[in-house]
PLY file of the C-alpha trace (Angstrom):
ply
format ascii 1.0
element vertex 296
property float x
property float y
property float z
element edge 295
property int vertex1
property int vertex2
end_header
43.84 184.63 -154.89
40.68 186.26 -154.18
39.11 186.11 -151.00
35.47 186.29 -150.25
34.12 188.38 -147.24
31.34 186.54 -145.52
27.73 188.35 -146.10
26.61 189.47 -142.78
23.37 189.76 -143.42
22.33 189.16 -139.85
24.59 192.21 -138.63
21.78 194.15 -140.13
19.54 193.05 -137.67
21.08 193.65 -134.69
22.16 196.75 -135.78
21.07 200.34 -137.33
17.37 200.73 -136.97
15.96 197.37 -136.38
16.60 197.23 -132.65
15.69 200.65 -131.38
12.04 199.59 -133.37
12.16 195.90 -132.09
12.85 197.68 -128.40
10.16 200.11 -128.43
7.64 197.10 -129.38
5.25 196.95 -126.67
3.06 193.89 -126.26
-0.31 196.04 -126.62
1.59 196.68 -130.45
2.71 193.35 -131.25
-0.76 191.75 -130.53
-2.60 194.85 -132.57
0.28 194.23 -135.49
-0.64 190.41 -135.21
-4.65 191.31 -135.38
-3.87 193.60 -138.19
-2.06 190.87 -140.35
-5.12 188.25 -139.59
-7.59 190.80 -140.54
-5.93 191.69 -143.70
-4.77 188.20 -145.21
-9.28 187.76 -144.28
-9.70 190.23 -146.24
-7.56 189.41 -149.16
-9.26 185.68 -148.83
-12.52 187.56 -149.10
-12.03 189.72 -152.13
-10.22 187.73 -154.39
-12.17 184.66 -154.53
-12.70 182.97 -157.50
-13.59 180.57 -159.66
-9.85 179.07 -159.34
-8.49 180.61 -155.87
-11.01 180.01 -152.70
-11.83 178.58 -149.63
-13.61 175.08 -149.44
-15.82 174.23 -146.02
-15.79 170.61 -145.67
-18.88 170.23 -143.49
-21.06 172.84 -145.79
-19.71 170.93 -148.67
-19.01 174.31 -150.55
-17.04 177.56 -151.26
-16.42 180.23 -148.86
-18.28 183.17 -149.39
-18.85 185.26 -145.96
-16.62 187.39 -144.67
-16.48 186.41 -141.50
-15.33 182.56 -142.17
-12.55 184.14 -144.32
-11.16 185.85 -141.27
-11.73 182.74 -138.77
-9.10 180.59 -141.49
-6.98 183.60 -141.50
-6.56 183.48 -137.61
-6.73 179.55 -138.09
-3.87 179.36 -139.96
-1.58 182.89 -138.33
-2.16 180.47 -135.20
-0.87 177.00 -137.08
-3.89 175.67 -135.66
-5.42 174.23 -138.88
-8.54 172.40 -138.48
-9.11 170.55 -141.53
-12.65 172.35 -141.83
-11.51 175.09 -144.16
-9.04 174.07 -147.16
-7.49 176.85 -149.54
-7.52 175.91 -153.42
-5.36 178.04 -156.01
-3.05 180.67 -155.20
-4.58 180.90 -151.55
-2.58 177.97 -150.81
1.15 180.36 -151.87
-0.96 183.14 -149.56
-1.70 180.48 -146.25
1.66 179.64 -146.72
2.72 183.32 -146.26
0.47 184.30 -143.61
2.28 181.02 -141.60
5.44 182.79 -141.90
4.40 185.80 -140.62
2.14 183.80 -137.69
5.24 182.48 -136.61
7.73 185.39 -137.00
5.24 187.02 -134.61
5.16 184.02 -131.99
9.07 184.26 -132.13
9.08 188.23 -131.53
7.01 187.52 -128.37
9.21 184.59 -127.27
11.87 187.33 -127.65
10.06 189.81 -126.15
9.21 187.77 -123.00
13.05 186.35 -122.57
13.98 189.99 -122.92
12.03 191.11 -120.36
13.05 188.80 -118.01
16.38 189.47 -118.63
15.84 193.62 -118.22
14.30 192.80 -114.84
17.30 190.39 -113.44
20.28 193.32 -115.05
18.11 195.62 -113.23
18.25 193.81 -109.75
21.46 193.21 -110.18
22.75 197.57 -111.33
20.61 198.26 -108.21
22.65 195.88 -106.10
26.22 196.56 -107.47
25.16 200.00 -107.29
23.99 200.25 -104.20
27.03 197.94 -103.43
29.43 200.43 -104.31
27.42 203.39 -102.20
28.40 201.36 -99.15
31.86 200.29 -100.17
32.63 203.86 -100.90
31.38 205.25 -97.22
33.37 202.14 -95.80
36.37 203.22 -97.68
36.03 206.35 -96.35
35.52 205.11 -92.55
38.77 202.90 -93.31
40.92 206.21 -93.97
39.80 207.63 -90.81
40.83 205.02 -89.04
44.00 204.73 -90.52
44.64 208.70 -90.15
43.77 208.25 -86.45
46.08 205.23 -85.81
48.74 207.80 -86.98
47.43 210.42 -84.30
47.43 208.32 -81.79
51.15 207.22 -82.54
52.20 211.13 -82.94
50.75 211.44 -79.63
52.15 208.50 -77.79
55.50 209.73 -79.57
55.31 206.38 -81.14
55.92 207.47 -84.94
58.75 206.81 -86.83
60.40 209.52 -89.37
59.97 206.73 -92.11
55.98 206.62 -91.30
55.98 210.20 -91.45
58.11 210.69 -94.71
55.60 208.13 -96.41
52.65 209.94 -95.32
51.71 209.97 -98.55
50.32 206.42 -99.02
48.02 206.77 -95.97
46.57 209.87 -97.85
46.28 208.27 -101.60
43.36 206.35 -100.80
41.52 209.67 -100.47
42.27 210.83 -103.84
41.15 207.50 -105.04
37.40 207.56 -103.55
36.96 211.18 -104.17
37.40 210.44 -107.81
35.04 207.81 -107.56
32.86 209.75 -105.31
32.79 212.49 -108.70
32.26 209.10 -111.03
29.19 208.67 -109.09
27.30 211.27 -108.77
27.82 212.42 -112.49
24.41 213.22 -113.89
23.06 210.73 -115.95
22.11 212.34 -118.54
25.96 211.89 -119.76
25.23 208.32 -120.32
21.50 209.14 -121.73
22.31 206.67 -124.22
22.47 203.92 -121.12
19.86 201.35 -120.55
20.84 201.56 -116.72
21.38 204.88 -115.34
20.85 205.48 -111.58
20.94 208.96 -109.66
21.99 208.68 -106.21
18.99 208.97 -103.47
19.18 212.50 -101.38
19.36 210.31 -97.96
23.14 208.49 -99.46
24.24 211.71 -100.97
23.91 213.36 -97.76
25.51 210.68 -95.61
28.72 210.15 -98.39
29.00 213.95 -97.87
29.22 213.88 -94.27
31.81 211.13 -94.73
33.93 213.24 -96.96
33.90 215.83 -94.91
34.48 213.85 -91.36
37.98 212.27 -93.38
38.72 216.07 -94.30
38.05 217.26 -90.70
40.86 214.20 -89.25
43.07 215.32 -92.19
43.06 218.76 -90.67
43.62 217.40 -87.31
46.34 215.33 -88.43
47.83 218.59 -90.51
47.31 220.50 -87.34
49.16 217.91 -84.73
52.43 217.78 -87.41
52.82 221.18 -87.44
52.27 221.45 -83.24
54.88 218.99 -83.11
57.07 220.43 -85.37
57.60 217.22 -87.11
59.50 217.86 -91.28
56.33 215.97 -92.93
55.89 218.48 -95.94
57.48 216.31 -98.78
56.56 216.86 -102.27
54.69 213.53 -102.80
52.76 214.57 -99.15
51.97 217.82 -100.86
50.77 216.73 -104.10
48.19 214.06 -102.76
46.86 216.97 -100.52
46.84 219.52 -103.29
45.02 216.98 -105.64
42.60 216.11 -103.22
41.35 219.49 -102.38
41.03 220.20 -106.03
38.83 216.89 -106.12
37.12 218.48 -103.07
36.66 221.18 -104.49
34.71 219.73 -107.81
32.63 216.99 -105.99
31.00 220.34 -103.89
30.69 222.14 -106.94
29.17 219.32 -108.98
27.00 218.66 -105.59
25.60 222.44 -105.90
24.99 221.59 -109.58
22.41 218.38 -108.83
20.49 220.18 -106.40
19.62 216.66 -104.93
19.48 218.35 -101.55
17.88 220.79 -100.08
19.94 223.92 -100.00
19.85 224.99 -96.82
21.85 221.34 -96.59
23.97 221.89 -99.19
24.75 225.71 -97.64
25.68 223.97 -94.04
27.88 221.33 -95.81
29.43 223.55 -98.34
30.55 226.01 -95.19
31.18 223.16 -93.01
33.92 221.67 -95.83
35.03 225.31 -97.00
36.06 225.82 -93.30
37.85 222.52 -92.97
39.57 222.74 -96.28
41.08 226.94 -95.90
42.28 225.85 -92.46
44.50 222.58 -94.24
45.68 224.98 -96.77
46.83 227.73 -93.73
48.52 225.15 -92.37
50.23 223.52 -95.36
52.95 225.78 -96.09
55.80 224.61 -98.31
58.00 226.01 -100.95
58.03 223.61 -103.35
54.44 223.41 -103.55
51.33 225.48 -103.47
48.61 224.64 -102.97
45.19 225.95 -105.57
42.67 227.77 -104.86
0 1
1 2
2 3
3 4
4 5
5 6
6 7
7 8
8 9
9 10
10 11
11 12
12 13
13 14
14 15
15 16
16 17
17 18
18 19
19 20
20 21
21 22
22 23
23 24
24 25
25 26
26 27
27 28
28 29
29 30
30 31
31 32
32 33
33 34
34 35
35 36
36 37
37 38
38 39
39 40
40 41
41 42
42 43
43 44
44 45
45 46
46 47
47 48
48 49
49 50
50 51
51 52
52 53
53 54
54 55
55 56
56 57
57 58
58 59
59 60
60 61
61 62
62 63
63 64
64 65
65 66
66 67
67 68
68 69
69 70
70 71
71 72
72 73
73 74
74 75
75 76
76 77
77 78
78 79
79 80
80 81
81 82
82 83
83 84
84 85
85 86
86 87
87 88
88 89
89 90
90 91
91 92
92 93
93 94
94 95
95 96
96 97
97 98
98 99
99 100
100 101
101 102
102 103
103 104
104 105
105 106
106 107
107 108
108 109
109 110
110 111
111 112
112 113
113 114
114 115
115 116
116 117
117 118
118 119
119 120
120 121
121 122
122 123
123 124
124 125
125 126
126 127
127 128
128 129
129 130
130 131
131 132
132 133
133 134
134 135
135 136
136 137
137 138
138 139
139 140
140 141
141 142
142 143
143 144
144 145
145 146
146 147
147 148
148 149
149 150
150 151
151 152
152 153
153 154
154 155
155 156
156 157
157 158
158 159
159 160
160 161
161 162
162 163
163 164
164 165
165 166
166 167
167 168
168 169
169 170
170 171
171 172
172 173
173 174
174 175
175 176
176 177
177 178
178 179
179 180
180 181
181 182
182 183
183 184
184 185
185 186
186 187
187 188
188 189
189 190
190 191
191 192
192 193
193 194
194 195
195 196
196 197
197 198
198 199
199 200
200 201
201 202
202 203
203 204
204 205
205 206
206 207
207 208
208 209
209 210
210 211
211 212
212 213
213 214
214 215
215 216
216 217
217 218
218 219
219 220
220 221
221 222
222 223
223 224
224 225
225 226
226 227
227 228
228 229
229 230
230 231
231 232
232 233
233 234
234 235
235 236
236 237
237 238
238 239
239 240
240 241
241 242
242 243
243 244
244 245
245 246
246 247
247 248
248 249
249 250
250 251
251 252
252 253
253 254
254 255
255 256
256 257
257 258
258 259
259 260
260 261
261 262
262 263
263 264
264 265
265 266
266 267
267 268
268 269
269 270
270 271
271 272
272 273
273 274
274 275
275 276
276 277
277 278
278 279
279 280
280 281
281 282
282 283
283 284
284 285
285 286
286 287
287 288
288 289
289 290
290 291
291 292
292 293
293 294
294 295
């Protein structure tokens, strides 16, 4: 048995070329492609009347012959408006009948148009929202882990840690790894999604303060490192390791990729990159393990 594949002749339209055209359409175009078609199907009522094809005036009692009436049915009848006071005879009735079509293919481009707008303007209040959404969550997430790391300070201080606590270290320290990779997801330039229709770079005031935050959960990791190792606790299990190791590698590219942008200033970016560089080659001094070493 044979089995016929559905045509989709309408797949053509909303894909290929047609879009990226029907996109670029501006409303400036559509109206000059709309006066363009009146003017020409005028035009074409004007030069080929005849003796069989023509344009009757019902109040003058006779045929059409200025140019100017030709062009007032044209826009008559691209509009559908259709006063009665002009009437085509011969093959100017197959050519109204056109022109119709294309008067209302037109009026449903600019219905199209309009909706489309509309609906570029609410996705775009609601990317800036959900993206500047995620700014905050990501700073909050970041707050979160410093409080966590400095619940576990204040237990190693009041000698109120466990060695389970400290042999699952680990899982307080995840979390990092997980919002510096999203930190990098971020603040990719945008000219990697070019292709986008929503692509937002993040403002020099946020990038500064998510920075700072980065660095601030860095500087209580290295307090945290630094306690341990005063105390002479056995925290430097492999898992541990890893999630620091990984991290400072993700550290590591978020300050390159922030050099990169040039978003800031870079006397800023200097004082932050020095800031972090200190912070991070004092974690490494005092992560020593040999299992696991730590990059460069």
């Amino acid at each position: 048995m044979w089995k016929l594949k559905p045509i989709k002749i309408f797949d053509r339209f909303t894909t290929g070329t047609f879009n990226p055209w029907f996109d670029s359409l501006t409303f400036p175009n559509i109206f000059l492609l709309w006066t363009s078609i009146i003017v020409v199907f005028g035009l074409a009522y004007y030069f080929f009347t005849g003796a069989h094809s023509f344009l009757y005036s019902n109040p003058e009692g006779e045929i059409v012959t200025d140019i100017w009436n030709n062009i007032y049915f044209s826009f008559v009848t691209a509009t559908t408006t259709g006063f009665g006071d002009l009437i085509p005879f011969g093959y100017f009735k197959a050519i109204s009948i056109i022109e119709v079509i294309f008067g209302l293919l037109l009026l449903a481009i600019v219905t199209s148009k309009l909706v489309s707008i509309k609906q570029n303007i609410i996705l775009t209040e609601i990317y800036d929202i959900s993206f500047n959404e995620q700014i905050r969550r990501l700073r909050s997430s970041l707050f979160v882990f410093k409080q966590n790391l400095n619940k576990i300070i204040n237990k190693i201080e009041d000698g109120a840690i466990n060695k389970r606590e400290i042999s699952e270290l680990y899982v307080y320290l995840s979390p990092l790894e997980d919002i510096l990779h999203e930190i990098i997801t971020l603040l990719e330039k945008p000219g990697k999604y070019q292709n986008s229709r929503f692509t937002k770079v993040v403002d020099p005031l946020n990038t500064e303060l998510i920075f700072n935050s980065v660095i601030h959960s860095f500087e209580k990791l290295h307090e945290l490192v630094l306690l341990m190792n005063e105390k002479q606790f056995s925290w430097k299990m492999g898992s541990t390791i890893q999630v620091i190791t990984r991290c400072i590698d993700l550290n590591k590219t978020l300050f390159e990729q922030l050099r990169a942008s040039k978003s800031l200033k870079g006397r800023i970016v200097h004082d932050l990159a020095t800031q972090n560089e200190q912070l991070v080659n004092g974690i490494k001094k005092n992560v020593e393990t040999s299992e696991t070493g730590l990059s460069s």
